[in-house]
LUMNU-751156 format. One record per residue: residue number from 0; x, z, y of N, C-alpha, C in turn; residue in three letters; chain. Coordinates in pm, 1 decimal, decimal comma. Atoms other than C-alpha are relative to their C-alpha. Layout:
residues N
PT resi     n_xx     n_zz     n_yy    ca_xx    ca_zz    ca_yy     c_xx     c_zz     c_yy resn chain
PT  NUM        X        Z        Y        X        Z        Y        X        Z        Y  ALA     A
...
end
This chain:
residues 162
PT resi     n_xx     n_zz     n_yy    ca_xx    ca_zz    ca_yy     c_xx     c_zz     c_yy resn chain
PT    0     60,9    -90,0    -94,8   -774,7  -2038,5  -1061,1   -123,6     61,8    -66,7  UNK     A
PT    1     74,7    -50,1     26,8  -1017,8  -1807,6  -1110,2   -139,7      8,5     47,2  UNK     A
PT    2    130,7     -8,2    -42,2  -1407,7  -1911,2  -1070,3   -110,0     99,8    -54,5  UNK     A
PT    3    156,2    -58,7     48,2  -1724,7  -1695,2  -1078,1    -76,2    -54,8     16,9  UNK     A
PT    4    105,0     76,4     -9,3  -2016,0  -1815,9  -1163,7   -138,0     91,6     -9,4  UNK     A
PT    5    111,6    -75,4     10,1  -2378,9  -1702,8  -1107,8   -127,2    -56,4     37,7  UNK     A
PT    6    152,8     24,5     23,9  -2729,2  -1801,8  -1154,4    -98,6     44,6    -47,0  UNK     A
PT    7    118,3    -66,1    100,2  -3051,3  -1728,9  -1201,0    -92,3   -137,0    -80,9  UNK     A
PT    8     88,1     87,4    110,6  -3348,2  -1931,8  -1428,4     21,7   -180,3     48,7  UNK     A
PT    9    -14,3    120,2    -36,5  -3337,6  -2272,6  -1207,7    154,5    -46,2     65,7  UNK     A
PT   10   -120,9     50,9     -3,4  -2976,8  -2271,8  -1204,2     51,4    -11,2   -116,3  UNK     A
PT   11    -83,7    -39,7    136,7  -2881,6  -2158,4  -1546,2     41,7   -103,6    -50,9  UNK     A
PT   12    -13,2    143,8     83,3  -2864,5  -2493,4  -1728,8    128,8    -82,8     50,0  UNK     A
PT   13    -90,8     37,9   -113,7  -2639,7  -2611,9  -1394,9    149,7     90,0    -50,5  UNK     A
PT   14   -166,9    -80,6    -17,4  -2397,4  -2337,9  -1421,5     38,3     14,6   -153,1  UNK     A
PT   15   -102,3    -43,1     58,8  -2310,9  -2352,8  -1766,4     25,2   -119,1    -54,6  UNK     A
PT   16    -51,6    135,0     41,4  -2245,8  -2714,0  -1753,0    105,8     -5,0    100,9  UNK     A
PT   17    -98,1     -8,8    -99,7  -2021,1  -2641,2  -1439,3     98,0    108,7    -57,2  UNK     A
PT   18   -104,4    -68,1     79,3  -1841,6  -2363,8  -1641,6     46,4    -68,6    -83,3  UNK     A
PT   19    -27,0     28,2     53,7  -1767,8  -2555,5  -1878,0    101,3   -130,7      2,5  UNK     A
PT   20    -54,1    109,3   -106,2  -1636,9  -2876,9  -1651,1    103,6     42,6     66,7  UNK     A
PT   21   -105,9    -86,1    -73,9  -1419,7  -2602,8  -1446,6    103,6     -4,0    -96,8  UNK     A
PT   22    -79,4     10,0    160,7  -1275,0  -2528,5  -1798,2     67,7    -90,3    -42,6  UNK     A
PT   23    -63,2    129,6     23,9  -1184,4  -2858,5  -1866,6    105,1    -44,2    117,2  UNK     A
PT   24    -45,4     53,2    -77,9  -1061,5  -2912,2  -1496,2    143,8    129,4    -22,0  UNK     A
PT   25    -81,2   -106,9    -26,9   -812,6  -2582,6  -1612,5      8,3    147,4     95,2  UNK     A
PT   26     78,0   -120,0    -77,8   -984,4  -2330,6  -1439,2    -12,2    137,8    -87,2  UNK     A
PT   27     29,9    -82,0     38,3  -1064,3  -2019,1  -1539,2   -148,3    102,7     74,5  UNK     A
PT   28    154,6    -28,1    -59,9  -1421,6  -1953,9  -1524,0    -36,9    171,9    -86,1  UNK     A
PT   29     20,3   -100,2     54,3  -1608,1  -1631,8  -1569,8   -128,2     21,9     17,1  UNK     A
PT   30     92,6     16,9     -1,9  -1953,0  -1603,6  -1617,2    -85,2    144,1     18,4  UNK     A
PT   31     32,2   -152,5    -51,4  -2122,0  -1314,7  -1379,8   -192,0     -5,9    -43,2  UNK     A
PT   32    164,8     52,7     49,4  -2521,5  -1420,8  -1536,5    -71,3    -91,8     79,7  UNK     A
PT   33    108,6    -83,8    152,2  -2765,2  -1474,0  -1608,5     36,6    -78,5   -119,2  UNK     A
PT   34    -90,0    -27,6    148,8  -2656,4  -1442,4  -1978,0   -118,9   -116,7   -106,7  UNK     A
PT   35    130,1     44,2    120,8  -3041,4  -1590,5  -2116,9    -45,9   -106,2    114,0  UNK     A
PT   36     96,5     30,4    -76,0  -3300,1  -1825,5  -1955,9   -107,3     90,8      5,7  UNK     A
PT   37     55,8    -61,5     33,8  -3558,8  -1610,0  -1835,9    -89,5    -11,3    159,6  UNK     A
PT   38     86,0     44,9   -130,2  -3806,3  -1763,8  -1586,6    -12,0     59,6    101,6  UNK     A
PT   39     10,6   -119,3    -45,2  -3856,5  -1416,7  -1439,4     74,3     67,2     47,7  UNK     A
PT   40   -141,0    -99,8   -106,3  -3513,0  -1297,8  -1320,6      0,3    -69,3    156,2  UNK     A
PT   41    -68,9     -0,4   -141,3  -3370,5  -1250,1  -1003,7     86,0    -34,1     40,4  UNK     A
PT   42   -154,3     42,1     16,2  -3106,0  -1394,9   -870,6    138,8     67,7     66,8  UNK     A
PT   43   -123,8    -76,7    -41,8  -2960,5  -1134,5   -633,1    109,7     83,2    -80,8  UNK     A
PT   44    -22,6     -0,5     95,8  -2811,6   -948,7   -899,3    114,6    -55,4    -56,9  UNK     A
PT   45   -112,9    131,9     84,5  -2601,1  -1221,8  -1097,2     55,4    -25,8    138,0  UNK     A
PT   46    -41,9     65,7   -140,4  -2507,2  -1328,6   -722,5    109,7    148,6     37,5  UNK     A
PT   47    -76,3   -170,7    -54,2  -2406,5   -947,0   -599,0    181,6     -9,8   -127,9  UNK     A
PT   48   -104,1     22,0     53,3  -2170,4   -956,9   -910,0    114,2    -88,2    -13,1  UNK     A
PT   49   -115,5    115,0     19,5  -1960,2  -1273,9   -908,8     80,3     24,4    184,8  UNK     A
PT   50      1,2     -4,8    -87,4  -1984,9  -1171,9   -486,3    127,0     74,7    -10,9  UNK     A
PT   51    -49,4   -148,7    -21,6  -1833,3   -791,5   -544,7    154,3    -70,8   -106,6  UNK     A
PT   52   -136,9     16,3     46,0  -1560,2   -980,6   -796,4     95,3    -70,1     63,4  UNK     A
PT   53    -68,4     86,0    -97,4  -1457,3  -1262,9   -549,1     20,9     93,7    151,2  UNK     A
PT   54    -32,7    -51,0   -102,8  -1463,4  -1006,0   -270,4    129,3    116,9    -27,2  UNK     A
PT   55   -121,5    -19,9     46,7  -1192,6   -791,0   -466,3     87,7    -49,9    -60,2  UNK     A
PT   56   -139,2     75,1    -18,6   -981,8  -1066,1   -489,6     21,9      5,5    101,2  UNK     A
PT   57    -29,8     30,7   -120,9  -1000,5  -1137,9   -160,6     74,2     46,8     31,3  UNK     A
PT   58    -22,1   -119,1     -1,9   -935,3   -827,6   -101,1    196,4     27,3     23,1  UNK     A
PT   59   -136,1      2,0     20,5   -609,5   -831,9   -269,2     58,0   -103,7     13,2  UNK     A
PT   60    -72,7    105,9    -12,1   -492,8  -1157,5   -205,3     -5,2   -115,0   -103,8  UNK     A
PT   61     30,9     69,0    125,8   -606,1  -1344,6   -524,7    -91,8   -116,4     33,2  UNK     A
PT   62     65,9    156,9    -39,5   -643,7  -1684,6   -549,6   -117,9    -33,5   -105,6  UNK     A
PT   63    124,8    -35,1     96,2  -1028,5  -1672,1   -677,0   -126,0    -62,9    109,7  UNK     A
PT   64    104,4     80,5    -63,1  -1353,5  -1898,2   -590,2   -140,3     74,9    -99,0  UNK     A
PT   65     96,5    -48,0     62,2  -1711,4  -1792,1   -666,5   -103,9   -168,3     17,4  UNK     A
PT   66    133,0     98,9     23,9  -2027,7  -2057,6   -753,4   -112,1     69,3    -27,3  UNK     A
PT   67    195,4    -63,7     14,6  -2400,5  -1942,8   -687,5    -31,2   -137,1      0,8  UNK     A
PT   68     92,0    125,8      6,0  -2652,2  -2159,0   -782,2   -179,2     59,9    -46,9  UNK     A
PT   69    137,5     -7,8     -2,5  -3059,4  -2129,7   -715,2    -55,2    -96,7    -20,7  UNK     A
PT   70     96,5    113,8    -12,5  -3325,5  -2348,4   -660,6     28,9    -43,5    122,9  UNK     A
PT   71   -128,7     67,9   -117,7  -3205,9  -2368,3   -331,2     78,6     -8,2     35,3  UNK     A
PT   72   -155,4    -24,2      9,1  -2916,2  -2229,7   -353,7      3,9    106,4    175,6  UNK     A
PT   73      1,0   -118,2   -160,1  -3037,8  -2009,3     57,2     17,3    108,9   -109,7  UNK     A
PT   74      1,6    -95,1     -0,6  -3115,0  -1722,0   -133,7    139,0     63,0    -13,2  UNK     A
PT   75   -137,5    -14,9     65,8  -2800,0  -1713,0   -299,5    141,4     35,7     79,9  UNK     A
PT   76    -59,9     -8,0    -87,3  -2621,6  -1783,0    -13,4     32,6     94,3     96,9  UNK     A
PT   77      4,1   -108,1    -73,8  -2753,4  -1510,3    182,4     45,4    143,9    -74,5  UNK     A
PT   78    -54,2   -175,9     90,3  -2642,9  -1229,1   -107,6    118,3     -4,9     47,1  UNK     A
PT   79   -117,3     48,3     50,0  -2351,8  -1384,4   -138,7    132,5     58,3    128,7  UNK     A
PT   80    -72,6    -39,7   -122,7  -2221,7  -1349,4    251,7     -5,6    111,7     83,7  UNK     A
PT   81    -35,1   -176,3      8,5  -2325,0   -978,2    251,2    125,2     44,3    -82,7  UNK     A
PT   82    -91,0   -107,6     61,2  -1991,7   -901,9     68,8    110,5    -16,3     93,9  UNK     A
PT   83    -67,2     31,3    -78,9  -1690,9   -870,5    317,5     96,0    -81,3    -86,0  UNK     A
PT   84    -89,4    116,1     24,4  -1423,6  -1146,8    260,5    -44,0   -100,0    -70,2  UNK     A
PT   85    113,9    122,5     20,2  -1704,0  -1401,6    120,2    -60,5    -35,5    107,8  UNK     A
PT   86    102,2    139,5    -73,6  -1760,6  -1713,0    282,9    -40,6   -126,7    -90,5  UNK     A
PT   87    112,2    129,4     94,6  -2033,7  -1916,6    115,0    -74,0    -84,0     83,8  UNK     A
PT   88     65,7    129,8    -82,2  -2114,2  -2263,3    229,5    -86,9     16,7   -103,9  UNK     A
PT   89    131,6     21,4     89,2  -2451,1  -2405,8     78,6     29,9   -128,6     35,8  UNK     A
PT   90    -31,7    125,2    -23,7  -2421,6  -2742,7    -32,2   -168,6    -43,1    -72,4  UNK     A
PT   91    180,2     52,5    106,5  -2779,4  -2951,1   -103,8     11,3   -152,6    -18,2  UNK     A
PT   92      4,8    100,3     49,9  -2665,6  -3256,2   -105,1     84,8   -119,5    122,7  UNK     A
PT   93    -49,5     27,9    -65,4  -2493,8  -3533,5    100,5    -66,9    -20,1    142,1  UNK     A
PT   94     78,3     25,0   -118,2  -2601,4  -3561,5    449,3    -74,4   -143,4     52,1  UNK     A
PT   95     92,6     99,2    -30,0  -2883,7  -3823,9    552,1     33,6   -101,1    157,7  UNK     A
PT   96    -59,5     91,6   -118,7  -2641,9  -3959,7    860,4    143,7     94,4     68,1  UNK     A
PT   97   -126,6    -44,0     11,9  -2303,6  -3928,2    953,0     11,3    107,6    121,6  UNK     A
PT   98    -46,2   -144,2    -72,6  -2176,4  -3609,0   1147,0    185,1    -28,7     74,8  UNK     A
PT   99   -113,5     30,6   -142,4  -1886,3  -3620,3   1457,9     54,1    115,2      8,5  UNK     A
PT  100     13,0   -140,8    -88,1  -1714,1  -3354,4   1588,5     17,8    -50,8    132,0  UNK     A
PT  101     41,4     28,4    -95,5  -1666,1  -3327,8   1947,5    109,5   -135,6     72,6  UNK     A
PT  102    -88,3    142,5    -42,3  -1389,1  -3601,7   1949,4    -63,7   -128,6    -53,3  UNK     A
PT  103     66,4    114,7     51,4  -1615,1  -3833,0   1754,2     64,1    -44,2   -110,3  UNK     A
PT  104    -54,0    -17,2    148,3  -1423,5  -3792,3   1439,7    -81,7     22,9    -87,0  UNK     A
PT  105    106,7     -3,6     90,5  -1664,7  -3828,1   1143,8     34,3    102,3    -93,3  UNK     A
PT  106    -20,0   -134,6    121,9  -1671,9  -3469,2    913,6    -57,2    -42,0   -103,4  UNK     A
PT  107     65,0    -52,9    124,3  -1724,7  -3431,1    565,5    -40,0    123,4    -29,4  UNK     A
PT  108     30,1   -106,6    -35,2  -1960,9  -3168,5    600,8     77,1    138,1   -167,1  UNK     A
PT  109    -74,6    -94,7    160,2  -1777,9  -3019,4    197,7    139,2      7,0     18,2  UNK     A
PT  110   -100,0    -26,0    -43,9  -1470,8  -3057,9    321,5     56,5    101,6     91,8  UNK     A
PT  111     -4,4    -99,3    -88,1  -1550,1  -2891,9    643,6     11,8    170,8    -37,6  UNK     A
PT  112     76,0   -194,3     96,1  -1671,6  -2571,7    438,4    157,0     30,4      0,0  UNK     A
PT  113   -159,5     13,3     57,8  -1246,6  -2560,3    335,5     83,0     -9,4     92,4  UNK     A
PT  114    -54,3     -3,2    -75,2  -1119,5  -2660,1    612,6     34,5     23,1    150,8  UNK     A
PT  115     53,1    -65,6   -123,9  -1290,7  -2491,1    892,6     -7,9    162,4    -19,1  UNK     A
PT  116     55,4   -114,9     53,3  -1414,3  -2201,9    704,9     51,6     69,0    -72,6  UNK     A
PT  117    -76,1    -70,8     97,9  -1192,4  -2130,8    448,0   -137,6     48,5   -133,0  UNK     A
PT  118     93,5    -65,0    132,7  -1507,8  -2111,3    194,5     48,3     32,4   -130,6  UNK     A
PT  119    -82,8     23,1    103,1  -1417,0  -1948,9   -107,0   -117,4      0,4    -90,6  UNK     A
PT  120     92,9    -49,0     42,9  -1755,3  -1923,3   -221,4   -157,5   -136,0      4,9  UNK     A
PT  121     65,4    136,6    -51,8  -2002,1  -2249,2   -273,7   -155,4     56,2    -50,8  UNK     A
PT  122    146,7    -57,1     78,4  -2376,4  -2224,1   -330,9    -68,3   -147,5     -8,4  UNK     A
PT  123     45,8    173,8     63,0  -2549,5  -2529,3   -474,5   -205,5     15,0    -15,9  UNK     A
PT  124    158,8    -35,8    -18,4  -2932,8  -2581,2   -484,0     -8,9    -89,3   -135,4  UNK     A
PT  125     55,7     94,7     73,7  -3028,8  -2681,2   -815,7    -90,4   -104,8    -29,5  UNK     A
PT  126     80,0     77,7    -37,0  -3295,8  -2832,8   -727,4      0,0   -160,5     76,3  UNK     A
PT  127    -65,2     97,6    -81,4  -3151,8  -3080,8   -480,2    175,1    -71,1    -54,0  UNK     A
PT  128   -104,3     63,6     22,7  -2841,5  -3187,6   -658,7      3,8      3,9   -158,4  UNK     A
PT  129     22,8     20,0    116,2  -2816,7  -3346,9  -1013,0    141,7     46,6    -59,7  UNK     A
PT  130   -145,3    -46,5     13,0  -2529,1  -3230,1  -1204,3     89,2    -67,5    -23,4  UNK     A
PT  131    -61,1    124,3    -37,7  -2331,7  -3531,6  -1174,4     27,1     34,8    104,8  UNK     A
PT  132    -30,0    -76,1   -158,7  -2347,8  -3427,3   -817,5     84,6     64,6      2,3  UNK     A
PT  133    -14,1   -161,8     68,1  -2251,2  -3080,7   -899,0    135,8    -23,2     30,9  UNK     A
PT  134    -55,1     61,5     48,0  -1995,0  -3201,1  -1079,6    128,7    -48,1    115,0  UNK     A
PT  135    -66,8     77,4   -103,8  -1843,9  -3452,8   -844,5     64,2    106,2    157,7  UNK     A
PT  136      4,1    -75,1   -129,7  -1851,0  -3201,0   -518,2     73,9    159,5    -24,6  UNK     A
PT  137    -59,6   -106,4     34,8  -1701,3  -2893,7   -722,7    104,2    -36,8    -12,1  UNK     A
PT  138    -99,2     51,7      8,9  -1435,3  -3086,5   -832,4     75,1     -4,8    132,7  UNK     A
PT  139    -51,6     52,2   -110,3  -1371,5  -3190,8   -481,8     28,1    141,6    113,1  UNK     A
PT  140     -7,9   -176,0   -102,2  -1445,8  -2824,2   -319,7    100,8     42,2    -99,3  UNK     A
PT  141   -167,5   -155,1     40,0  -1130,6  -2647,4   -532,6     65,4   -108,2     23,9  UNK     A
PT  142    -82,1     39,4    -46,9   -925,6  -2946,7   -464,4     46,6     -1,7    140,5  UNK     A
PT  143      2,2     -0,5   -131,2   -935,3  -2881,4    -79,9     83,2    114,7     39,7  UNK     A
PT  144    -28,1   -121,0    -91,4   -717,2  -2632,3     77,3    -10,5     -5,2    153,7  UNK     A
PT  145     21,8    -18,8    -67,9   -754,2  -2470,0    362,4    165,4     20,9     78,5  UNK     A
PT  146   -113,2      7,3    -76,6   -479,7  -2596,6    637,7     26,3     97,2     60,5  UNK     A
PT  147    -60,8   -133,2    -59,0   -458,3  -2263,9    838,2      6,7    -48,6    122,0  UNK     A
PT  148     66,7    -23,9   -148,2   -547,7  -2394,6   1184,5      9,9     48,0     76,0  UNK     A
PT  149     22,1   -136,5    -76,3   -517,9  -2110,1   1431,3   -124,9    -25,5     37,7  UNK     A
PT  150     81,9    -59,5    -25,7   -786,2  -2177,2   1573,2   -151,4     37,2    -99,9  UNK     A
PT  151     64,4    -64,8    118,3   -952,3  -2192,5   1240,8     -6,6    130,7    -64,9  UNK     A
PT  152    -35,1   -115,5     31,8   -781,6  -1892,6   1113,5    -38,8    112,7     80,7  UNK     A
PT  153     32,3   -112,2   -113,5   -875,0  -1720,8   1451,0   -149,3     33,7    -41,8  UNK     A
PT  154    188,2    -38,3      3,6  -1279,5  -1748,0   1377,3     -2,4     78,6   -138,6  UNK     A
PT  155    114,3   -103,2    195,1  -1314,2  -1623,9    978,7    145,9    163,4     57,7  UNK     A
PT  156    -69,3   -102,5      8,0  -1030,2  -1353,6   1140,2   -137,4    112,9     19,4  UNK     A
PT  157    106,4    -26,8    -47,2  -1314,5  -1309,4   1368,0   -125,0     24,1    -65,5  UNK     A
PT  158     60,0    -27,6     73,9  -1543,8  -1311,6   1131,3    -59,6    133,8   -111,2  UNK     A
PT  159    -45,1   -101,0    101,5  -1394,0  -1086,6    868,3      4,7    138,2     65,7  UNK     A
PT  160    -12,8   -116,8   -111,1  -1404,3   -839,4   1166,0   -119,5     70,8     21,7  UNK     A
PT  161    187,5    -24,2    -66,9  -1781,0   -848,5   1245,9    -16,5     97,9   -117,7  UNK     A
end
């Protein structure tokens, strides 16, 4: 499958140890920047691009995932879900107590992203997750498909509409 990747200065280091891990997992990674370390960039930018390439897959039907990664990985998040057919969860780390839904079924809130949401699009906070983490939770976000639900499928229809 086809991942984009994009970071700015306090991700960089992250994402091209996760390109390179994708690679190994048989992926096909593609690296939308930043190209240098450069304390001083921006990250919308590198984000807009890997956004505008995963949103013309979408588009066409192409089976294609994007990876932002910040310091917190919000800003990122918020470029990211300005492009139509991008949905970007933000992952920071595992949750500090367990989560229900309304049957009292315990979620995996990274799972959820996949199987609620259909995320094709993850955003990671460098800051808050070591790349071991990373690592571990990327792996686990492209192994997840998304069951198709209706009433799942009904909300990102809904969504994709807004």
């Amino acid at each position: 499958m086809k991942i984009y990747f994009a970071a700015d200065h306090a991700g960089f280091e992250l994402k091209g140890a996760l390109i390179e891990f994708v690679r190994g997992l048989g992926h096909e990674p593609e690296d939308c920047g930043a190209f240098a370390h450069d304390k001083d960039d921006d990250y919308p930018g590198f984000v807009a691009a890997a956004s505008r390439a995963l949103a013309r897959d979408a588009a066409a039907a192409l089976p294609s995932r994007a990876v932002v990664i910040g310091g917190s990985g919000q800003g990122e998040a918020i470029v990211a879900n300005r492009f139509k057919g991008v949905r970007c969860a933000l992952y920071y780390g595992a949750p500090g107590r367990s989560q229900t839904d309304m049957s009292g079924k315990e979620l995996d809130i990274l799972a959820s992203t996949r199987e609620h949401n259909d995320a094709n699009a993850l955003s990671l906070g460098a800051r808050f997750v070591t790349e071991d983490e990373a690592k571990q939770v990327l792996k686990k976000w492209l192994e997840i498909s998304f069951p198709g639900e209706e009433r799942h499928a009904r909300r990102i229809r809904a969504i994709d509409a807004a």
